[in-house]
N, C-alpha and C positions, 0 to 999 in steps of 0.2 A: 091467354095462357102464358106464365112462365114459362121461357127456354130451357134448359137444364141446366146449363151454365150459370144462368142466375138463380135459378132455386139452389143450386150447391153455395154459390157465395152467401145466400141469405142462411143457409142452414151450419156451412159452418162451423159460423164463432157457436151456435148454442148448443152444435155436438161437442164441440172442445169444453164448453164451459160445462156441460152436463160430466164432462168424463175429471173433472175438478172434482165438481162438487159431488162426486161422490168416493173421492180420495183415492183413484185407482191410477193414476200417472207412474206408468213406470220404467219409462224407457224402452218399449218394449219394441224398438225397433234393432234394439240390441239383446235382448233378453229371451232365453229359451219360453218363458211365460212369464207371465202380469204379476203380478205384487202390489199386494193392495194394504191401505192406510188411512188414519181416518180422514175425514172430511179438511180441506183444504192442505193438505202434506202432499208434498212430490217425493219423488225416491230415482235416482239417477246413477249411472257409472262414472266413479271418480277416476279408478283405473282397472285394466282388464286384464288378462291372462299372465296373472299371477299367482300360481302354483304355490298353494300353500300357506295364503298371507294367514299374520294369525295375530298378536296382540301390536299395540300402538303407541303413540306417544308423538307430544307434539316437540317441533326442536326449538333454539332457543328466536328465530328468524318464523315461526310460527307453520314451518314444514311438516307434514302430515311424514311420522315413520314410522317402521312397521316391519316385523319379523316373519322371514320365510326359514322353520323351523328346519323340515328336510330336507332343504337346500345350505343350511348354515349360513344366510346370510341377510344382513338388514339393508335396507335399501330407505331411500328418500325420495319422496316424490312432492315437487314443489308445484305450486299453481299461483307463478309471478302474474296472471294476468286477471287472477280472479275469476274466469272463466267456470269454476263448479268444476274442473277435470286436469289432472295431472299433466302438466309442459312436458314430462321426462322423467325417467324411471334412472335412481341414480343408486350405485352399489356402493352403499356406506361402506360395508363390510362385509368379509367371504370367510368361508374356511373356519366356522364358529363350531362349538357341538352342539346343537340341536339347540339354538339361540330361542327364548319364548318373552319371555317379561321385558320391559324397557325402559327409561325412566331417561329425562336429562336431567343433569343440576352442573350446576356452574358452568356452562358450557361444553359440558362433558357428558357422555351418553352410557349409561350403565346398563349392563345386556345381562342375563340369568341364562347361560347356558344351564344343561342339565346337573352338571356337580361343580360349576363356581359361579361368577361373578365376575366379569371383567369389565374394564373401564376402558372406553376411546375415546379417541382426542382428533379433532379435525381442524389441524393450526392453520393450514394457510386460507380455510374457508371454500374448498373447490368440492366439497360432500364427498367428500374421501377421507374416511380415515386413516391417518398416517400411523398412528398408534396404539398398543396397545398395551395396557397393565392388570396385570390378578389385582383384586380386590379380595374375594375370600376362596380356596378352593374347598371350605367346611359343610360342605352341601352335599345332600346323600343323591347317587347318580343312578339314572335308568331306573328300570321297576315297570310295574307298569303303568303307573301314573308320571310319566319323566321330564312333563312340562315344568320349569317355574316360573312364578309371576314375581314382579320386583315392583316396589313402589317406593316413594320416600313421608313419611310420615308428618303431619303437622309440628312432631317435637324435633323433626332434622334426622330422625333414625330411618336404617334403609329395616324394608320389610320383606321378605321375600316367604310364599309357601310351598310348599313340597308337598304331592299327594301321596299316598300309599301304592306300595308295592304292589298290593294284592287285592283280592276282591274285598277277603272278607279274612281277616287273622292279625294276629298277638307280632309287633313288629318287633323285632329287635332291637333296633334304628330308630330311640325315640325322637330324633328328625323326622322322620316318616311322620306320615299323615300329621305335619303341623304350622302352623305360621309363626316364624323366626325373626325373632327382629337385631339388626346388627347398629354399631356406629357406624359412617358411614364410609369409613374406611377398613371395612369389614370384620375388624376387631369386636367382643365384649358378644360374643352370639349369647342369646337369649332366649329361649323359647316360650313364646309371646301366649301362645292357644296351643292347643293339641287335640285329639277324639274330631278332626279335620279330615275326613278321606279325603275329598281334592278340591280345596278352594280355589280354583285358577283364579276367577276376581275377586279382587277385593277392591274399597274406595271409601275416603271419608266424608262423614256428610257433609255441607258446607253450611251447616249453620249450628250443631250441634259438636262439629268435631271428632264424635264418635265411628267407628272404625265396624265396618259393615262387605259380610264376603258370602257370596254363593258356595255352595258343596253340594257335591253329585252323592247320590245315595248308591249302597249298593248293588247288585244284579244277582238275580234269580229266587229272589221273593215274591212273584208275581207282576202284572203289567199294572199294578197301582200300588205298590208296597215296595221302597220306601219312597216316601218323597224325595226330590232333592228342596234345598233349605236355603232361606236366607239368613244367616246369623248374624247379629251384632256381637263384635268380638272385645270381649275383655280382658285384660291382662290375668295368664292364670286359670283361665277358664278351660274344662275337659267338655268335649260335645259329644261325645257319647259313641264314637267309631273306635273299636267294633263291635262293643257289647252293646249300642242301643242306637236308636235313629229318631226322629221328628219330636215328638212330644215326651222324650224318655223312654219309648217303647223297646223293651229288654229284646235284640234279637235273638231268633229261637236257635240259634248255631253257639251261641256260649251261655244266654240263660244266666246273666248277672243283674237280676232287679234290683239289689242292695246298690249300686255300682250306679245303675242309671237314675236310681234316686238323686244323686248327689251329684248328675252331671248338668251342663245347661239345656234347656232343650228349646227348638228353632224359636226365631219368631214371628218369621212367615214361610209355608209351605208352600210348592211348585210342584206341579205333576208328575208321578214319580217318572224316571227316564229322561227327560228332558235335556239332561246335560247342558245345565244351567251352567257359563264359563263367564266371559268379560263382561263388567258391570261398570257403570257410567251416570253420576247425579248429575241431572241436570241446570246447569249454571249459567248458559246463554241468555240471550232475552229474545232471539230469534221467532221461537214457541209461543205458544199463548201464558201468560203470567200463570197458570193454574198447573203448568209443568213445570215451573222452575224448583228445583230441589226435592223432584220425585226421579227415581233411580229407572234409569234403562239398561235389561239383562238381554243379554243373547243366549238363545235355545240352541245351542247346534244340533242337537237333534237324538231320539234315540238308535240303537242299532240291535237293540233285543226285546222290544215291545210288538205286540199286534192288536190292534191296528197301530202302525208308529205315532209318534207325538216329539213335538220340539218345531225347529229346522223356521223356527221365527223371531223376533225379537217383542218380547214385550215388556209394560210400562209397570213400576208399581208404586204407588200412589203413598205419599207420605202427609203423615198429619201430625205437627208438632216435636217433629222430630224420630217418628213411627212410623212402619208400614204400618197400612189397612187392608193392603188385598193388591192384587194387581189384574192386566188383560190386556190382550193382545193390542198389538203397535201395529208391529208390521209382517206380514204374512204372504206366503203364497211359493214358498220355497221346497213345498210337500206338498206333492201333488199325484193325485192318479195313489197314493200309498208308496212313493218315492221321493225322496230329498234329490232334489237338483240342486241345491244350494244349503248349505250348512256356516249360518252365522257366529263367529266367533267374540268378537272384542267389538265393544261401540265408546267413542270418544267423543268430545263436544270440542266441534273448531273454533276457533276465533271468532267466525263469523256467528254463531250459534246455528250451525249446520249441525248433524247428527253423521260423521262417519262410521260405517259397518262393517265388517271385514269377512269373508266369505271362504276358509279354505277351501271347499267342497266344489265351488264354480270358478275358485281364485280370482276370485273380482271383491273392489272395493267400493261401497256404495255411499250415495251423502244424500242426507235427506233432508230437504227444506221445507220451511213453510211459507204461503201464499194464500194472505186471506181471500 
């Protein structure tokens, strides 16, 4: 008869290897619960008890950063040793208004508080920025969609979206509910899209170029009415907020079918509530080849659904340039009918890791694979 000691050694690598191969690695010696993935994916803490993190950007030294909205400030967290997990939590920048969107270009890091745009500059190289400059302050502020996302375009232009004020109403502020596009020194505003309630992500495909954003539908049409929406965004184009939602469907609060005839409608649907936010194509080669240039959304989750939905990230699968459908990545953040964790913004690092950003647990996760 085996001792115990040696039955534990013989058993085990084939417990560890069984808890692989069925994609549930989750850290979970840090983790209030497990988080599960498919078949040969890990999912780990890059960094922890950060209040709030919420959209990202890599810097030009290939640093993972990242906006703490109501805290006003962006921080940088470098990982010199390759190690999967942040050396040092470093304060690019304090004292912002409700910083959200991020972007670098030419060495310079461009931030979307709630009503501008400002530009820092960190000369001597110590992740401090010493400076700081308005870029545009033409940005409508607060509301209650008060996030914005910044990106920079394939044709060099800055894009920033603005969500709507309100749940559901006639804005004044054709800024509101729309995605804006400037030069990049925040001259020549443009309004790019509109009928947008709240695009937080947007991102363009990497092989088509075309210009592709999530939006949250509105609330209190029931726990499956409206979807939220993946859009492919065209110059010009009205999507249908507030007189219609998903397929052209005229909501019943203004009752304009002439109006949603002639607006665009989604081209792929999401569960309504989901609050579908940061969006990410995949471009590494980490993944298996059958993910490269299919898009990963974060759920952060809903807050007026029953039973809730969201509070996961998932995949959605591109075919020649198109969604076909999507399905769950990675899960386990809703639990018991409670989010313990609410996903915001997902980025693709250098190495083709998957980072995740979590205001809800304030932790930031990286997910690899491991055949």
């Amino acid at each position: 008869m085996l001792r115990r000691s040696t039955r534990w050694q013989i058993l085990a690598p084939i417990l560890a290897f069984a808890l692989m191969a069925c994609g549930s690695h989750s850290g979970a010696e840090t983790l209030p619960h497990p988080l599960t993935l498919p078949k040969g994916f890990r999912i780990s803490v890059f960094a922890d008890g950060l209040d709030g993190v919420r959209m990202m950007a890599l810097s030009p030294k290939g640093d993972l950063t990242v906006t703490q909205s109501r805290s006003g400030r962006v921080l940088i967290l470098p990982d010199q040793n390759q190690d999967g997990k942040a050396d040092r939590v470093l304060v690019f920048a304090k004292d912002l208004d409700r910083p959200h969107g991020l972007a670098w270009r030419d060495g310079e890091l461009y931030v979307a508080e709630t009503g501008a745009v400002v530009r820092l500059r960190d000369a001597d190289g110590d992740g401090i920025a010493e400076t700081r400059h308005m870029v545009t302050s033409d940005l409508p502020a607060g509301g209650m969609h008060w996030t914005r996302t910044l990106g920079f375009g394939p044709d060099g232009n800055m894009f920033v979206s603005a969500g709507s004020s309100c749940n559901a109403c006639t804005e004044e502020d054709r800024r509101r509910a729309s995605l804006m596009r400037f030069k990049p020194d925040g001259t020549d505003l443009t309004l790019f899209a509109r009928g947008l309630r709240n695009s937080v992500g947007f991102a363009w495909h990497p092989v088509t170029g075309e210009l592709w954003a999530t939006d949250n539908g509105r609330d209190r049409l029931g726990n499956d009415v409206p979807p939220d929406e993946l859009n492919r965004i065209t110059f010009g184009g009205h999507y249908g907020w507030p007189y219609c939602y998903g397929d052209r469907h005229a909501d019943p609060s203004f009752k304009e079918a002439e109006f949603c005839a002639r607006s665009v409608p989604m081209t792929l649907g999401f569960q309504a509530h989901s609050a579908a936010l940061g969006m990410a194509f995949y471009t590494g080669e980490q993944f298996p080849a059958e993910y490269r240039n299919d898009a990963f959304v974060a759920f952060h989750g809903s807050w007026d659904r029953q039973p809730p939905t969201g509070y996961k990230v998932v995949r959605v699968r591109f075919k020649d340039g198109k969604p076909t459908g999507y399905e769950d990545f990675a899960t386990g953040w809703l639990r018991g009918g409670k989010g313990w964790g609410r996903p915001v913004d997902v980025l693709v690092a250098p190495d083709g890791a998957l980072f995740v950003t979590d205001d809800g647990g304030g932790r930031i996760y990286r997910i690899t694979y491991h055949p």
